[in-house]
C-alpha positions, 0 to 999 in steps of 0.5 A: 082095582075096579075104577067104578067103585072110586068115588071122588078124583082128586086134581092137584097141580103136580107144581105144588109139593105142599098139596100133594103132600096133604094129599096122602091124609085125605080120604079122595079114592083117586089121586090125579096129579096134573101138567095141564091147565093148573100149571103154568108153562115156565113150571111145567119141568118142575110139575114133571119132576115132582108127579114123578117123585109123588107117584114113587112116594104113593099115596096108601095104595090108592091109584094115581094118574099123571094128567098130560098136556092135549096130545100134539101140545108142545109139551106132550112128548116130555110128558109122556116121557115123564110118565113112562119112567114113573110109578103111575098107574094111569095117565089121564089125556085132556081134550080126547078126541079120537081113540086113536089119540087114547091108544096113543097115550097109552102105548107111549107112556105104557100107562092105563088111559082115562079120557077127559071129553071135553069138547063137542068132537069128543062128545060125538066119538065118545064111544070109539074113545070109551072103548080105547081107555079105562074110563072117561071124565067129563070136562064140564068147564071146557065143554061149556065154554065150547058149547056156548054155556055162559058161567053161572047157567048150570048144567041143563044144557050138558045133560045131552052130553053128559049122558052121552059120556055115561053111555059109552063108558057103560057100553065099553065097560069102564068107569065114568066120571063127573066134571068138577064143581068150580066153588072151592067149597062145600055149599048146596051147589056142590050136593045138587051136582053129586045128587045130578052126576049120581042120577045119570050114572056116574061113578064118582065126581072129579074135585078139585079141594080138600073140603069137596071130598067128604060131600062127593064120597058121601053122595056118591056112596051107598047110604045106610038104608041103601046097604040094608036094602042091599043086604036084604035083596042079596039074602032073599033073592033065590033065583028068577023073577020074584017079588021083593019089597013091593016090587019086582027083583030078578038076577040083574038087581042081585048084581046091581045089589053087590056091586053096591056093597063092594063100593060100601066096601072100599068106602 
């Protein structure tokens, strides 16, 4: 599956058997089951445990990740055992800081690697760490409190880092994914940060509760209009700069158009 098309990453904590049970009912295109910061240490064994098991249960076909702790953390290496002997298809490494970090995780666990750039080292080398993976996710809340960002100052000062996230992936071809949004709910907070993440270019946004999902689909999805739009332009391109609804179209748009009805598609 191409991972540009899933619109929304769910997070659970692996340690919660009754959400990861919901979670097959819900319409999030990406399931991330977590060992890192939702679960506390003396659960982490039983998180471990019970990723395993959900990942062999499956959740209808949709991809699934095992969320590790940070490479070189003292759970790590029972992690990566955890996920090598399980159905995953990825494994998802916080705190990436380096591509050999990402090269790492993935030949330990024989997993695919999405990265998490969380921190201002990871920012910098994020074009090193794109290219060693299948997709990065911006980790907004980590890389506030590294910046400085106090809560409740919004994003204007991630934006340098967020497009930098969006470039790397763009330029190693892979997926990238937008930080998660902290109010457990659906609010005009929440639709301002898709409409934000959807501007810069992201793929999809990262969620963290069941009410989050049907705003970031919607957001991160084509609309009606835009599918007409693209069923239009592919039906009347025929090749070379032409005009098209008042403006100019050329074969880089007709792509653009048909990636936009594959991601219709899946939703």
């Amino acid at each position: 599956m191409d991972l540009r098309l899933c619109r929304t990453l769910l997070f659970l904590p692996a340690s919660n058997p009754r959400a990861i049970a919901k979670a097959r009912d819900l319409e999030a295109d990406f399931i991330v089951l977590d060992l890192e910061d939702s679960v506390r240490d003396e659960d982490k064994a039983r998180a471990r445990a019970e990723a395993a098991e959900a990942t062999r249960s499956g959740f209808g076909g949709r991809p699934v990740a095992i969320r590790l702790n940070r490479a070189g953390s003292a759970h790590y290496a029972e992690d990566v055992a955890a996920a090598r002997e399980s159905a995953a298809d990825f494994v998802v490494l916080p705190k990436a800081e380096s591509a050999g970090e990402a090269a790492d995780a993935g030949r330990l666990t024989g997993k695919q690697v999405l990265a998490m750039i969380e921190t201002p080292r990871g920012v910098i080398e994020a074009a090193a760490i794109a290219a060693a993976t299948h997709g990065l996710i911006a980790g907004t809340n980590d890389l506030s409190a590294e910046l400085g960002i106090a809560v409740g100052q919004g994003r204007a000062g991630l934006a340098y880092a967020l497009q930098r996230i969006v470039l790397a992936a763009r330029a190693a071809g892979v997926a990238a994914f937008d930080g998660v949004y902290n109010r457990l709910e659906q609010d005009e907070g929440l639709e301002i940060e898709c409409r934000e993440g959807r501007s810069f270019g992201f793929d999809g946004k990262s969620v963290i509760h069941p009410s989050q999902i049907a705003a970031a689909n919607r957001l991160f999805g084509p609309s009606e209009a835009e599918v007409r739009s693209a069923r239009r332009l592919i039906a009347e391109a025929s090749g070379g700069a032409e005009r098209f609804q008042g403006g100019m179209i050329e074969a880089m748009h007709v792509e653009q158009a048909r990636f936009l009805l594959a991601k219709a598609r899946l939703a």
